[in-house]
C-alpha positions as CSV (number, residue, x, y, z in Angstrom):
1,X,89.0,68.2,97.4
2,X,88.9,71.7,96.3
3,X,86.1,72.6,93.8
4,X,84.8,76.4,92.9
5,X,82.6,77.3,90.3
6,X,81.4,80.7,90.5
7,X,79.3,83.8,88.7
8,X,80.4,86.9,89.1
9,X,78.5,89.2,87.8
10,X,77.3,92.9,87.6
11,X,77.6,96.0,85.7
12,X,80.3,97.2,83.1
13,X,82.7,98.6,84.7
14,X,82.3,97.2,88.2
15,X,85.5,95.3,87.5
16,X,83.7,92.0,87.7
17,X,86.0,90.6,85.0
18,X,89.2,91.3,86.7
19,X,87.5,89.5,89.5
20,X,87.6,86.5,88.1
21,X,90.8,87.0,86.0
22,X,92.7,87.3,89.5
23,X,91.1,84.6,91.2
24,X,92.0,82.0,88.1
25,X,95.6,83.5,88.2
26,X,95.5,82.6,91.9
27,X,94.4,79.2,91.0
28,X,97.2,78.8,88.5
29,X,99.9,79.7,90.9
30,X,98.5,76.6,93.4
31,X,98.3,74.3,90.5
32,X,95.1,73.9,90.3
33,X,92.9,73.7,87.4
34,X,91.3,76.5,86.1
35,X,88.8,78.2,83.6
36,X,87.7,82.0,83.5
37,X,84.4,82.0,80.9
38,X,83.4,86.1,80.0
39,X,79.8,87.0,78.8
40,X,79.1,90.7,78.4
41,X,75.9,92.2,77.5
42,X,75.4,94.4,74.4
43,X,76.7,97.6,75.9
44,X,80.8,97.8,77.3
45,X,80.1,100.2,80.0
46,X,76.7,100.1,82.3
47,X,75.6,97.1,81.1
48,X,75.8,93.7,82.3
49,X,78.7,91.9,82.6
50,X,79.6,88.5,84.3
51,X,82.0,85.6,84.4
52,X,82.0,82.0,85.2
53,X,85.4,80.8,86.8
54,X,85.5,77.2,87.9
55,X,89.0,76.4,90.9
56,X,89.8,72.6,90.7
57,X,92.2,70.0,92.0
58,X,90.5,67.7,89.4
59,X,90.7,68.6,85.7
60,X,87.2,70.7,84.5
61,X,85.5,69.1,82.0
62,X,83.4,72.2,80.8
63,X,83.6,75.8,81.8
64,X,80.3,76.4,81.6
65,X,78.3,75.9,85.1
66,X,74.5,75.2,85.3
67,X,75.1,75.0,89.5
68,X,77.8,77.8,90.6
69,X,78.8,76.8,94.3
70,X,79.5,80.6,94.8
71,X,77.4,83.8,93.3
72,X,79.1,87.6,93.9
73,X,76.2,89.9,92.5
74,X,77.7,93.6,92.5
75,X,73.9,94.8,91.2
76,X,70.2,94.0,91.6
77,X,69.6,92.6,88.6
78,X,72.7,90.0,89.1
79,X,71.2,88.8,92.2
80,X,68.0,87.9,90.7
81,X,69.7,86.2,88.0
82,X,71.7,84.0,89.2
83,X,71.0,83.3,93.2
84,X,67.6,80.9,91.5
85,X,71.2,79.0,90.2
86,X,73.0,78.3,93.6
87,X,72.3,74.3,95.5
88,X,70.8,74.5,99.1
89,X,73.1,76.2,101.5
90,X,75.0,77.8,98.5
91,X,77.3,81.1,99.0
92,X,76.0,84.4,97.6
93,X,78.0,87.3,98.7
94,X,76.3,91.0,97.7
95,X,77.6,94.4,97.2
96,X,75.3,95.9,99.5
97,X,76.5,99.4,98.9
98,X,74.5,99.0,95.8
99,X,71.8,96.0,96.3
100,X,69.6,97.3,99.0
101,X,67.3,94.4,99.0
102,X,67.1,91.2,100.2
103,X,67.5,87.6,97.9
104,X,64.4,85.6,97.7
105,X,66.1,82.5,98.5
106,X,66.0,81.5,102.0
107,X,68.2,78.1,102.3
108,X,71.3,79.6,101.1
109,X,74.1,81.9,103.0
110,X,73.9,85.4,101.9
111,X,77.0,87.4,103.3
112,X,76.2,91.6,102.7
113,X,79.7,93.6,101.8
114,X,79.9,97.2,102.0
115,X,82.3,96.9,99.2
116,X,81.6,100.4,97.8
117,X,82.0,102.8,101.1
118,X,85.0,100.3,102.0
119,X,86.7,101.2,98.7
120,X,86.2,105.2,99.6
121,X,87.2,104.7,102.7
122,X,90.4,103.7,101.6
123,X,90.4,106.5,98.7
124,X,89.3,104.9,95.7
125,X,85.7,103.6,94.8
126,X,87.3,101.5,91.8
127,X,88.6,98.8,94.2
128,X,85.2,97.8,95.4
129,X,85.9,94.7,93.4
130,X,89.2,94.1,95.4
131,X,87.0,94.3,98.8
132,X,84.5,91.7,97.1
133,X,87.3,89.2,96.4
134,X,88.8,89.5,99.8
135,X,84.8,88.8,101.2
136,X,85.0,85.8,98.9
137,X,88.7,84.6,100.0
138,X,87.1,84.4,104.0
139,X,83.8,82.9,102.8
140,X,85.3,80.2,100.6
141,X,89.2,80.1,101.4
142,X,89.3,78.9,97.9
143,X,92.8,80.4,97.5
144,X,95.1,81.7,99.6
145,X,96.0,85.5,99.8
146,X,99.7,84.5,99.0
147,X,98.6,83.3,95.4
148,X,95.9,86.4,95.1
149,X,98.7,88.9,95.8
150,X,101.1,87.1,93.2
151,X,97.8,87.4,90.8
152,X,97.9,91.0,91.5
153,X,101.2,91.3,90.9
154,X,101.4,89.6,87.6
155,X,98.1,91.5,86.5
156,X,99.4,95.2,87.2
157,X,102.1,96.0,85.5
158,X,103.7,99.2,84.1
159,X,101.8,102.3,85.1
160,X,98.6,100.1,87.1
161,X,101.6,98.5,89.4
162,X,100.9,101.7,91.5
163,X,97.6,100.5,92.5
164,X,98.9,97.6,93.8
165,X,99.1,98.7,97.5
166,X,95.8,99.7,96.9
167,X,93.9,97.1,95.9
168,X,96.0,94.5,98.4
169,X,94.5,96.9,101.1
170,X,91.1,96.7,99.6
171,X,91.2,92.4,99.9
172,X,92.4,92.5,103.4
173,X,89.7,95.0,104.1
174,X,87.0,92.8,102.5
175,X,88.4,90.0,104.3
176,X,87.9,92.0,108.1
177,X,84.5,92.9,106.5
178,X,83.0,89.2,106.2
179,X,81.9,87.6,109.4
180,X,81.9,84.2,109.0
């Protein structure tokens, strides 16, 4: 049975919201259950921002998560939140471009993403939260790409629907970029 409950979390503006927006979407268009649950800090842009998103077959009771299977920290300070909050053996993927230190936690799979000199790379630094979803598509396979791009899709509309080539690229990069 399929079951996700993650944290994503880092600073305003990192597109950590979007994250999780796309990935519930995803969930939707599988017909699975779904909750997205945002928390921002007191400041919109360069402070902290995060969101819970729990992927079911099984309806959720509660979208709020004491135990995320999954943690994507885009800063330092995200990682030493919420990595204490991940079981043995848990999944916490890392921008490394911007974390350039290790977890503490020893007993839990830590996968190190690139994601911000992949996004320039491919000409825009804003779609280092695309790369970190496509990381967290090979790490998990909690949904499939098909559902992700329909997400996208859905999600970029009107004068964003030209950044959709762009940010499909920046998932299939972070997906080449995670070695499982």
């Amino acid at each position: 049975m399929k079951h996700h409950a993650f944290i994503a979390a880092g600073f305003g503006g990192q597109g950590v919201m979007l994250f999780g927006k796309i990935l519930s979407l995803a969930a939707m268009y599988e017909n699975m259950y779904t909750t997205w649950l945002p928390s921002y800090g007191p400041e919109m842009r360069g402070g902290t921002a995060n969101c819970t998103v729990v992927l079911s077959e099984e309806y959720i009771a509660s979208p709020v998560v004491d135990q995320p299977t999954e943690v994507i920290a885009f800063n330092i300070p995200s990682m030493y939140k919420f990595e204490k909050l991940l079981p043995e053996n848990g999944i916490l993927l890392l921008n490394s471009s911007v974390i350039d230190r290790d977890p503490e936690r020893k007993d839990i799979q830590v996968y190190k993403i690139p994601a911000n000199e992949i996004a320039d790379e491919l000409g825009n630094v804003k779609v280092q939260n695309m790369v970190m979803l496509g990381a967290y598509l090979k790490a998990t396979n909690a949904v499939s790409f098909d559902s992700v791009k329909k997400a996208l899709e859905k999600s970029l509309k009107g004068k964003k629907a030209a950044l959709l080539d762009i940010n499909l690229k920046a998932i299939e990069a972070g997906m080449n970029a995670l070695v499982k």
